[in-house]
PASEBA-1860 file (N, C-alpha, C; in nm, 3 decimals):
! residues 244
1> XXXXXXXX> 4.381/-5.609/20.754/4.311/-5.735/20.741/4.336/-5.823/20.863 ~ 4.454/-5.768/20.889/4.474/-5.939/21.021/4.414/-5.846/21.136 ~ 4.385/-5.723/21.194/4.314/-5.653/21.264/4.180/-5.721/21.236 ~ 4.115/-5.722/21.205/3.957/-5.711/21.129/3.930/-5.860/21.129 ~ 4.016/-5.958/21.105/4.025/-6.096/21.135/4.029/-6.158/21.314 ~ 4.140/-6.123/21.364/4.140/-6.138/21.513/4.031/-6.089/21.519 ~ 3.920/-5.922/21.545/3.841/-5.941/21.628/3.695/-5.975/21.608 ~ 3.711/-6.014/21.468/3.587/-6.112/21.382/3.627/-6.252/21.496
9> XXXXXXXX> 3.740/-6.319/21.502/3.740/-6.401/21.612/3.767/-6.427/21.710 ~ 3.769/-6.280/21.806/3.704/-6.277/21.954/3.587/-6.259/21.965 ~ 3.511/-6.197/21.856/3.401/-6.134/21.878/3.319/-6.278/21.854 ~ 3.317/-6.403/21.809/3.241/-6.552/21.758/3.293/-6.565/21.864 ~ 3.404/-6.588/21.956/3.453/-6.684/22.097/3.378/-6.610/22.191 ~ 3.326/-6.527/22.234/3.264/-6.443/22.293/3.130/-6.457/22.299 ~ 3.092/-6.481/22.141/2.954/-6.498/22.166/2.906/-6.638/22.174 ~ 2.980/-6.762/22.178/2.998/-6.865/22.151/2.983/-6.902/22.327
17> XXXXXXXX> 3.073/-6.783/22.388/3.063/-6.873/22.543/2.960/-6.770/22.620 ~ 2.886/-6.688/22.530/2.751/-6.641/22.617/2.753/-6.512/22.686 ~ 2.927/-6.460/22.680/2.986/-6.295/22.735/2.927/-6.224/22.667 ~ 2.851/-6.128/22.705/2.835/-6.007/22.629/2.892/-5.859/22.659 ~ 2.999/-5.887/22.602/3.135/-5.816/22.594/3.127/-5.737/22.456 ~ 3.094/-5.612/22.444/3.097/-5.491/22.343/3.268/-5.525/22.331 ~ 3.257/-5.537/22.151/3.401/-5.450/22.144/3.424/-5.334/22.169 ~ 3.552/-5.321/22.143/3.595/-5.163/22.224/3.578/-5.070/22.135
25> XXXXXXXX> 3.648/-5.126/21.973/3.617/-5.057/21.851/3.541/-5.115/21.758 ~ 3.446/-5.057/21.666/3.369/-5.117/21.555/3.430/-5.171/21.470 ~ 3.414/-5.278/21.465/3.429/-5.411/21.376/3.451/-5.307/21.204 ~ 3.544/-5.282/21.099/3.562/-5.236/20.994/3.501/-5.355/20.894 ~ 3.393/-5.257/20.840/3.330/-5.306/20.693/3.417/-5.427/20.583 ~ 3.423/-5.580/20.583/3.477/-5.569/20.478/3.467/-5.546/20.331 ~ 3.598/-5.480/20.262/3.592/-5.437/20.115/3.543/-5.508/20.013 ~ 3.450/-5.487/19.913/3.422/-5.555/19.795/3.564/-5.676/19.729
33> XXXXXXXX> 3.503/-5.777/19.708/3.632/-5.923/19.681/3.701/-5.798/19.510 ~ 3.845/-5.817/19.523/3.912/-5.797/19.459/3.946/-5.638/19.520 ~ 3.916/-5.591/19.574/3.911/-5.412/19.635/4.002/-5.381/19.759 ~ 4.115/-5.310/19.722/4.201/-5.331/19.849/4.086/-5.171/19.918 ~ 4.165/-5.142/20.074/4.142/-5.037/20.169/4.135/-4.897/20.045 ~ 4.059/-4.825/20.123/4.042/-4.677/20.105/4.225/-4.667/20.168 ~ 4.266/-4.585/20.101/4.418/-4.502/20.105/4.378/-4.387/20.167 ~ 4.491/-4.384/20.292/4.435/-4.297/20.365/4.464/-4.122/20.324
41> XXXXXXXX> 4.447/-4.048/20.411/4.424/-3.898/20.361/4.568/-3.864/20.256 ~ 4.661/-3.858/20.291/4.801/-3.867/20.186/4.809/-3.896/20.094 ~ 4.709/-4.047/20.066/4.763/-4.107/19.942/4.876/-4.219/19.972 ~ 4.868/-4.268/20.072/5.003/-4.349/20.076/4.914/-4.451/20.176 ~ 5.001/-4.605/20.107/4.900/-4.693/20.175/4.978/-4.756/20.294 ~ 4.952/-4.820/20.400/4.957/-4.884/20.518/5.168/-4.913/20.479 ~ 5.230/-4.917/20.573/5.339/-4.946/20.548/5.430/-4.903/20.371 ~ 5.349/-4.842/20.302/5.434/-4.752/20.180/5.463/-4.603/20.172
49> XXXXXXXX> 5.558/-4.642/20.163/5.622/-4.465/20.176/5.659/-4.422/20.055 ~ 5.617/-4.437/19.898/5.671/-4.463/19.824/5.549/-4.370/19.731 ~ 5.436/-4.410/19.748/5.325/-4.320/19.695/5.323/-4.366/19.548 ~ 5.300/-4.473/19.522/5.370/-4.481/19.377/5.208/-4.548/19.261 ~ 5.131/-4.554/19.376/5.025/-4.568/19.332/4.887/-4.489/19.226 ~ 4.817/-4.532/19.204/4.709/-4.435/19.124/4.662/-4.280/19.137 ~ 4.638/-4.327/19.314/4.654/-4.184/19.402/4.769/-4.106/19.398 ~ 4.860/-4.143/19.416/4.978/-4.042/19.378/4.958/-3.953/19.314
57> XXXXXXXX> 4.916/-4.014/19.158/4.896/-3.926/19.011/4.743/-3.987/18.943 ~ 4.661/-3.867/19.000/4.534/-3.876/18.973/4.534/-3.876/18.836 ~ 4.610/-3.753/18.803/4.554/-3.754/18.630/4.625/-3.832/18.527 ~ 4.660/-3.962/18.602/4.741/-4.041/18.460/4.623/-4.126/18.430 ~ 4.650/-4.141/18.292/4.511/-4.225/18.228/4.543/-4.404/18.296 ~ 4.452/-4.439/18.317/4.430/-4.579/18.419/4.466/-4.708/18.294 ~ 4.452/-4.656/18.180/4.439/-4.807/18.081/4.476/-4.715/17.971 ~ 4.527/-4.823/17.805/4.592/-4.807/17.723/4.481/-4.724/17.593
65> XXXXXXXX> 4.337/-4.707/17.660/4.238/-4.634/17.585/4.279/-4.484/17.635 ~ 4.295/-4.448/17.781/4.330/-4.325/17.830/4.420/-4.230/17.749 ~ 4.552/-4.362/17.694/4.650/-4.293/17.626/4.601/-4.256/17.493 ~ 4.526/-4.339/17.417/4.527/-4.305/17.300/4.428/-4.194/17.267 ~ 4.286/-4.169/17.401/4.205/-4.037/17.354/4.306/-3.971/17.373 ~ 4.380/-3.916/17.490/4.516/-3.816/17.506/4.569/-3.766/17.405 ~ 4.625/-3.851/17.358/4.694/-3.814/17.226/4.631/-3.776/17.128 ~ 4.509/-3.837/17.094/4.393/-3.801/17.011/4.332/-3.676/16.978
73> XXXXXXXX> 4.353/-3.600/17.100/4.314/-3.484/17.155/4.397/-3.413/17.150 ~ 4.565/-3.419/17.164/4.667/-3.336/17.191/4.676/-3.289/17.017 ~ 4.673/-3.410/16.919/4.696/-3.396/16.796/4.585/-3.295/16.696 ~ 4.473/-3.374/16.778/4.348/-3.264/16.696/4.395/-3.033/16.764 ~ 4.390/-3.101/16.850/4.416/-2.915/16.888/4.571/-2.861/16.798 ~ 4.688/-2.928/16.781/4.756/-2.881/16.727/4.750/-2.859/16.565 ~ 4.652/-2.952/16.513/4.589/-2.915/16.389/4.512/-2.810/16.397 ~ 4.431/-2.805/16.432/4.342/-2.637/16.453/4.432/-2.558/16.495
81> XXXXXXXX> 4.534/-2.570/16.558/4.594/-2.447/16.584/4.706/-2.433/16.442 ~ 4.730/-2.504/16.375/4.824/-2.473/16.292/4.721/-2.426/16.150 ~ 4.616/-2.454/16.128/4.527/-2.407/16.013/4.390/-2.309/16.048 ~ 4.429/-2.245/16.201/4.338/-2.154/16.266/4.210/-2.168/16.234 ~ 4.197/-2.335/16.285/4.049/-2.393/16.361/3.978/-2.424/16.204 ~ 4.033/-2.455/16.101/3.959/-2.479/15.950/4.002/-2.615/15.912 ~ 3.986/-2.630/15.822/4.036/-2.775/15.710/4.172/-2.706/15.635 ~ 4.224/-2.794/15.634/4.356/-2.778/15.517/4.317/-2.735/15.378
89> XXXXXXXX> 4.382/-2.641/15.338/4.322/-2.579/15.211/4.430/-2.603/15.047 ~ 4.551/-2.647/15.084/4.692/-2.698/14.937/4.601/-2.852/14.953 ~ 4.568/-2.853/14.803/4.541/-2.964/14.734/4.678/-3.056/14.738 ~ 4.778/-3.033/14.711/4.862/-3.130/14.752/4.952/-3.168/14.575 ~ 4.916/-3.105/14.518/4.926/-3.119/14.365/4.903/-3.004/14.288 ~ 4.960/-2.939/14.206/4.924/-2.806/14.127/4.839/-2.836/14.002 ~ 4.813/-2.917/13.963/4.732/-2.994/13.841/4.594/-2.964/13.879 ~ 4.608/-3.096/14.040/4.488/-3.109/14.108/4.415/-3.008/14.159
97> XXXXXXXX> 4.481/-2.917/14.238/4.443/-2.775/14.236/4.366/-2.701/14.133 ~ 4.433/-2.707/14.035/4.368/-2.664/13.919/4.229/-2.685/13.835 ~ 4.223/-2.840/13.824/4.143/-2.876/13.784/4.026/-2.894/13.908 ~ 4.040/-2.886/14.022/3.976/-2.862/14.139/3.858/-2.730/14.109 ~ 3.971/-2.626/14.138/3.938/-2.509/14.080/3.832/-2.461/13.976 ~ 3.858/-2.471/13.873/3.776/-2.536/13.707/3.649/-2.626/13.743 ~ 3.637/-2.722/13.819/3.509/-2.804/13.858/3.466/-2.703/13.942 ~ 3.478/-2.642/14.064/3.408/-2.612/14.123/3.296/-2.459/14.010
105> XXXXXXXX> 3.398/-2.382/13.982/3.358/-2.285/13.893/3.220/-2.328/13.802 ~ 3.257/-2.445/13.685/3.176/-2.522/13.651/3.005/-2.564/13.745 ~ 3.065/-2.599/13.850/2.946/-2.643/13.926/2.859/-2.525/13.973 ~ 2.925/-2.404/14.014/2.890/-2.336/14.054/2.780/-2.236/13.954 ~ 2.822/-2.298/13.801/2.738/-2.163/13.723/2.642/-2.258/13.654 ~ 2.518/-2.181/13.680/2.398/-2.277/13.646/2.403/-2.245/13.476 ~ 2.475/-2.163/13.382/2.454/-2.193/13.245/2.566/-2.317/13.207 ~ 2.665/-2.364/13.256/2.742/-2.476/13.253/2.672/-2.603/13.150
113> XXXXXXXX> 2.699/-2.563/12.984/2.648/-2.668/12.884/2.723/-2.840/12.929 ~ 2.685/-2.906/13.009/2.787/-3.068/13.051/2.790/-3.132/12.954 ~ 2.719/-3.122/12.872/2.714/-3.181/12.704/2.845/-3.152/12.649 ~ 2.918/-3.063/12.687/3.036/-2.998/12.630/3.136/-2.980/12.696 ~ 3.174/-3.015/12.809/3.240/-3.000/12.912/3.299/-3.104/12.899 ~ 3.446/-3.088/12.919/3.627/-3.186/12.880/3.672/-3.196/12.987 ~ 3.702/-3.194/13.091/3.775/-3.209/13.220/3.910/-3.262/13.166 ~ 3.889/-3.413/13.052/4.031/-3.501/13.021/4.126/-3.413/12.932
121> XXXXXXXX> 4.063/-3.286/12.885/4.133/-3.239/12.782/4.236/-3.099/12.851 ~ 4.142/-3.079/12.953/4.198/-2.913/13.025/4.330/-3.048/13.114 ~ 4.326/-3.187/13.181/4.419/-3.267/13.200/4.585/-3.284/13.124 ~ 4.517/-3.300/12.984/4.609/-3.305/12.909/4.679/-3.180/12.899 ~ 4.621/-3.059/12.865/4.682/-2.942/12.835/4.728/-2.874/13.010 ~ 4.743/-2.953/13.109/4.821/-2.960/13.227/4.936/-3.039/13.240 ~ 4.934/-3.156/13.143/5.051/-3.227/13.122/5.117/-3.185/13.061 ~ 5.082/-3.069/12.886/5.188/-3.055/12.858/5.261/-2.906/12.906
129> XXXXXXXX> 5.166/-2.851/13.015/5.202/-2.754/13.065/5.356/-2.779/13.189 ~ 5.334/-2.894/13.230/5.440/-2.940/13.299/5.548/-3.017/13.194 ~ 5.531/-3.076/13.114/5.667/-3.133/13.023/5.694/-2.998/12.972 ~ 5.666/-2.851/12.912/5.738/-2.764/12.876/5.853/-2.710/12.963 ~ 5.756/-2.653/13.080/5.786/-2.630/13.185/5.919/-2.647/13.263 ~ 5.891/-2.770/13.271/6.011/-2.872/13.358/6.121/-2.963/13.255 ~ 6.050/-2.992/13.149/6.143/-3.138/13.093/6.231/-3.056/12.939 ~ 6.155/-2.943/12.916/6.182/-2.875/12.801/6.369/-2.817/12.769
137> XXXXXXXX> 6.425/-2.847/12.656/6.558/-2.781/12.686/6.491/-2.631/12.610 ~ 6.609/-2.513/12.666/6.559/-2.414/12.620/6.713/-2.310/12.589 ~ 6.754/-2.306/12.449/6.858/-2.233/12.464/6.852/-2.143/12.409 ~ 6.866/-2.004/12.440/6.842/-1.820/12.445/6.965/-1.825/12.356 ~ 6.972/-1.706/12.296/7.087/-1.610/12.224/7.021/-1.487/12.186 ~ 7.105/-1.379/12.212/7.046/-1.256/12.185/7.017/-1.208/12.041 ~ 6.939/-1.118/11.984/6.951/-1.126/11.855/6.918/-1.000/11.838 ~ 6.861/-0.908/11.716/6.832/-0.776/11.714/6.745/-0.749/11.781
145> XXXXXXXX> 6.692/-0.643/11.889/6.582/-0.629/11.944/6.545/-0.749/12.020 ~ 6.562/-0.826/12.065/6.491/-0.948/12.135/6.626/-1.040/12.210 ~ 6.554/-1.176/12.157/6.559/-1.300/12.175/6.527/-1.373/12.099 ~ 6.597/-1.519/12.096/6.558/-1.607/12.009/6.615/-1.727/12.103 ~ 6.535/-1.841/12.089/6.511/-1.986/12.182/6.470/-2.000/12.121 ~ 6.591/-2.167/12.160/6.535/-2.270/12.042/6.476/-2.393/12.164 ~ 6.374/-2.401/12.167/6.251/-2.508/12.278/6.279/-2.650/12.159 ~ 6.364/-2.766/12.230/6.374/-2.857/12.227/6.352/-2.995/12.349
153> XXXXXXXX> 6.286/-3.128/12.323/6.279/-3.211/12.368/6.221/-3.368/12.286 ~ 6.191/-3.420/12.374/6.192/-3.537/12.286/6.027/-3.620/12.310 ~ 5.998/-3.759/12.261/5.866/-3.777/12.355/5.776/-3.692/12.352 ~ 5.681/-3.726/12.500/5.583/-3.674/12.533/5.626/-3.469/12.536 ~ 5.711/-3.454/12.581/5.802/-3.362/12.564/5.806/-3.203/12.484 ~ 5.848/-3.327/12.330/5.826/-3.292/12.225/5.673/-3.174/12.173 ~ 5.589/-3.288/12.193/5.476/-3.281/12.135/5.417/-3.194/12.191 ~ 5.401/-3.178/12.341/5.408/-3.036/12.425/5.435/-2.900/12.402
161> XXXXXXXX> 5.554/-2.910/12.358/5.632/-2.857/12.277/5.543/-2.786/12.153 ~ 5.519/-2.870/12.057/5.481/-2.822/11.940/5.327/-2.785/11.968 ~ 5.261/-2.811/12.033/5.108/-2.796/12.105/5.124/-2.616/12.147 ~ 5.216/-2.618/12.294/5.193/-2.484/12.319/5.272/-2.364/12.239 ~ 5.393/-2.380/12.233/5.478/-2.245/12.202/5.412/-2.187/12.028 ~ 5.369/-2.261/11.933/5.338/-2.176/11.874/5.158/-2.128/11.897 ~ 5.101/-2.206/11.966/4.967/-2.132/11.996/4.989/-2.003/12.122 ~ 5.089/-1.997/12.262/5.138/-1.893/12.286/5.214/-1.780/12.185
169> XXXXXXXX> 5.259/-1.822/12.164/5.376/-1.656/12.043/5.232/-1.647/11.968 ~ 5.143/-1.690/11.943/5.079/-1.613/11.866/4.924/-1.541/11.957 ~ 4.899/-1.539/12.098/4.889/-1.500/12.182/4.960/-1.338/12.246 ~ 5.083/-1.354/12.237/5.172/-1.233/12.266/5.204/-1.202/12.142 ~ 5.182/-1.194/12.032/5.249/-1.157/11.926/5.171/-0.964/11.935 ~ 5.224/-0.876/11.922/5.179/-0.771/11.918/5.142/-0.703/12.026 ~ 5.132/-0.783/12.173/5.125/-0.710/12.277/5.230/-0.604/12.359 ~ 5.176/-0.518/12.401/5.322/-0.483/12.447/5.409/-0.388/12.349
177> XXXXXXXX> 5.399/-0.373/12.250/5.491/-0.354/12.108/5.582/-0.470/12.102 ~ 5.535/-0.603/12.125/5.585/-0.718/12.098/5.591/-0.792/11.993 ~ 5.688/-0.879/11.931/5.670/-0.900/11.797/5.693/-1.013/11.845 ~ 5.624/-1.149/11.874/5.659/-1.332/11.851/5.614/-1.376/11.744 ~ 5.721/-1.484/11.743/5.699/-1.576/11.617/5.724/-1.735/11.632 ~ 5.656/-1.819/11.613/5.735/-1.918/11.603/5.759/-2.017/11.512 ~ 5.862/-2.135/11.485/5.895/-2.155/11.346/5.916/-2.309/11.372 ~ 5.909/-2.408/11.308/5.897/-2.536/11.373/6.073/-2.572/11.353
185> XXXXXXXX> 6.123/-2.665/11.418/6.260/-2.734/11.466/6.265/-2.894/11.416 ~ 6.337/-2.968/11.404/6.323/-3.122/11.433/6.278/-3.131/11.508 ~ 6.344/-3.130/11.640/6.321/-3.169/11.765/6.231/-3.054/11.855 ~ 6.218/-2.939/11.819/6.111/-2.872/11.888/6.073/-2.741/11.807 ~ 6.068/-2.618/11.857/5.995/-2.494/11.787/6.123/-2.409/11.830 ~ 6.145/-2.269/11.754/6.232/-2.188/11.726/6.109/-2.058/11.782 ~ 6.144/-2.012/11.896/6.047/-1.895/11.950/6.180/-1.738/11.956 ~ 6.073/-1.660/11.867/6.187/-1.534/11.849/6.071/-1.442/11.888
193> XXXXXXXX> 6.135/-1.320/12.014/6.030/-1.243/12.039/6.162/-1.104/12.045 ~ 6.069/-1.018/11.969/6.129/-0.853/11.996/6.089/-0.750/12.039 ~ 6.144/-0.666/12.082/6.029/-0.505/12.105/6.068/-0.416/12.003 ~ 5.959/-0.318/12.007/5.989/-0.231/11.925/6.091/-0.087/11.993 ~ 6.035/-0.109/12.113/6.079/-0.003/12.200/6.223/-0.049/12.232 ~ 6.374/-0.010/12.243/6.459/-0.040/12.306/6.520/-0.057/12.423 ~ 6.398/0.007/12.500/6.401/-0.019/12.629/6.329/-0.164/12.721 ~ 6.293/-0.210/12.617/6.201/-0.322/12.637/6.317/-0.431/12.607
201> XXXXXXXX> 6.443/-0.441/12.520/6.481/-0.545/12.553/6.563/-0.579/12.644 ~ 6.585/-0.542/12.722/6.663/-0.623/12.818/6.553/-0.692/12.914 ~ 6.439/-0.596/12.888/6.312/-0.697/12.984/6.300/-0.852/12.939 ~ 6.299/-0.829/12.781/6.286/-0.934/12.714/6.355/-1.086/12.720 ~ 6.502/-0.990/12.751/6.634/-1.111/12.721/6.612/-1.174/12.863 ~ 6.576/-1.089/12.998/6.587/-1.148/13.127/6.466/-1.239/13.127 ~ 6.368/-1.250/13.072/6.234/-1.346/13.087/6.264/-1.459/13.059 ~ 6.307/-1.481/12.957/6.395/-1.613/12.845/6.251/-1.672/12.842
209> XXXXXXXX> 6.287/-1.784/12.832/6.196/-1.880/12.767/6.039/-1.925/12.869 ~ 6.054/-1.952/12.957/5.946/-1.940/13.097/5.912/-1.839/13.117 ~ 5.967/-1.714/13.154/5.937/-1.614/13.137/5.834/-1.535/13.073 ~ 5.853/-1.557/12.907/5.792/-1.509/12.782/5.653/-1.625/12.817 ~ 5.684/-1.766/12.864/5.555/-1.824/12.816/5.419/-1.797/12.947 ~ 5.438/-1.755/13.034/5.387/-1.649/13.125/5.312/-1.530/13.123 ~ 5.402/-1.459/13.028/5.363/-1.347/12.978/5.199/-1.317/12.941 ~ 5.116/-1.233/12.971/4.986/-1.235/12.963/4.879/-1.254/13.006
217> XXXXXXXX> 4.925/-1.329/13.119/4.817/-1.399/13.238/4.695/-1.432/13.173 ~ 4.701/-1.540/13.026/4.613/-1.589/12.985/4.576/-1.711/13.004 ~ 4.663/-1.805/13.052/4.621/-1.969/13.063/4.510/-1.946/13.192 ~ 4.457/-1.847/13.312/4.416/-1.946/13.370/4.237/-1.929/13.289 ~ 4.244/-1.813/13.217/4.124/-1.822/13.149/4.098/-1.934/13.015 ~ 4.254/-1.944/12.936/4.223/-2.060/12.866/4.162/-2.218/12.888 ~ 4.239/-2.203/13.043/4.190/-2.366/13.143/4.024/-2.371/13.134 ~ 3.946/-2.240/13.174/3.811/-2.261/13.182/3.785/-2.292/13.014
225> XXXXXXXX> 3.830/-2.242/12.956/3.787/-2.221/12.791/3.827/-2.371/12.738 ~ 3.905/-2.467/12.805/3.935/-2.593/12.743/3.815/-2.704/12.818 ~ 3.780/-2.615/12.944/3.745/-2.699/12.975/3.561/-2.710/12.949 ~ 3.514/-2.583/12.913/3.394/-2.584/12.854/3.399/-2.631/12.692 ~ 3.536/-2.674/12.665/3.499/-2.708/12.528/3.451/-2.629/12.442 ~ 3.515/-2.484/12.458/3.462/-2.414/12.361/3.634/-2.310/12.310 ~ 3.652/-2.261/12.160/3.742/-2.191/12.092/3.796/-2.088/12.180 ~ 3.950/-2.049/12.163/3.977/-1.941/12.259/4.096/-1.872/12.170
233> XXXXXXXX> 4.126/-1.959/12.100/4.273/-1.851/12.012/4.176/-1.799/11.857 ~ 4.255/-1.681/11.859/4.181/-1.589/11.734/4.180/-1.705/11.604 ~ 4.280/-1.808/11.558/4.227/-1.878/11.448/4.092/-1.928/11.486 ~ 4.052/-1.981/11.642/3.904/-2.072/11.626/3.991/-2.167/11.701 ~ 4.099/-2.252/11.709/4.133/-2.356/11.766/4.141/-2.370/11.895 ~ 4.134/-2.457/11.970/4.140/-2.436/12.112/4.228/-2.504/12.169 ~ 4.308/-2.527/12.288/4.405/-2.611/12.310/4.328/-2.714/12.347 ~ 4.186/-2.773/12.401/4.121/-2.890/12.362/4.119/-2.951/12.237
241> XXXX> 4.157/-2.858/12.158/4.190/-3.007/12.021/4.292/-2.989/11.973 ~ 4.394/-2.927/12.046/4.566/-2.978/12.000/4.565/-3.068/12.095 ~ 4.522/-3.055/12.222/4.565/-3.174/12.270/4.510/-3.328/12.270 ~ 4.432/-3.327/12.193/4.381/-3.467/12.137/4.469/-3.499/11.995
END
């Protein structure tokens, strides 16, 4: 700048006293107001040795939007790479899952009566699938041929309780050469299961109480059956109206 200044004013004193005296070098363009010099070939400006400027590091983002597409971008690719380029597929809940599951099925089959269709009831019979489950006491003793558990709790618990284990034992009753039974408690149900075969009980005694209520791989067809609102145990009853 102070170059470009001096001979901006030799070059007015000059023409002022009538010399026509060529400069020696061309007068430099000045820069747009607020715009320092073009940086020369290096990257390093007039008297800095330091390089510490924009040029230095082309690819750093210039403003606080730069950073955040960056990151924006770094985060989206490590999601596709951790669910190989799809949507996340765990509902996040085993209930929700479930009843997820059950709707879509539903939606999907064009004979689907909606006139008859429970969603709140296949809910309930998920709640008391988790208070057995989890909240239930359950104490085993061996007995002839089998097992015998006594399924106690209290509350919501309870009632769980008395809802599933005797509509299961009578589910497994005879499968298998299986003999269940169950018998009501104060506080919960008395579940006694045997084989006929003797080789079958120690299968029996190791299942215990979770175990046995497993047995059959029938709930996830009962879930659709509660949830169309229609009968699924050989009396006619359905776990849609124990659990109301």
């Amino acid at each position: 700048m102070r170059s470009f200044t001096a001979k901006a004013s030799l070059a007015a004193c000059l023409a002022t006293l009538g010399i026509g005296v060529a400069l020696a070098a061309p007068l430099e363009a000045a820069p747009p107001a607020g715009q320092s010099q073009a940086a020369d070939p290096s990257g390093m400006a007039d008297g800095d040795a330091s390089a510490s400027g924009p040029a230095a590091m082309p690819d750093m983002p210039r403003d606080g939007m730069g950073d955040m597409m960056q990151h924006h971008s770094m985060m989206k690719s490590r999601m596709q790479a951790m669910h190989g380029g799809g949507a996340p597929s765990l509902p996040g809940q085993d209930a929700f899952g479930a009843i997820g599951e059950i709707v879509a099925m539903l939606e999907a089959d064009p004979a689907t009566d909606w006139s008859k269709v429970d969603i709140e009831a296949l809910r309930q019979h998920l709640i008391d699938m988790s208070e057995v489950t989890l909240n239930a006491s359950a104490a085993a003793k061996p007995i002839a041929g089998g097992v015998e558990i006594a399924i106690t709790g209290s509350g919501r618990t309870l009632a769980a309780i008395r809802r599933m284990v005797p509509t299961h034992a009578a589910e497994i009753d005879g499968a298998r050469g299986w003999s269940a039974k169950a018998s009501p408690l104060a506080d919960g149900m008395l579940l006694a299961v045997t084989a006929s075969d003797p080789k079958d009980v120690p299968h029996i005694r190791a299942l215990g109480f979770a175990g046995i209520m497993v047995e059959g791989s029938h709930h996830q067809a009962h879930h659709l059956a509660i949830a169309k609102g229609e009968p699924m145990h050989a009396g006619g009853a359905s776990d849609a109206q124990h659990a109301h």
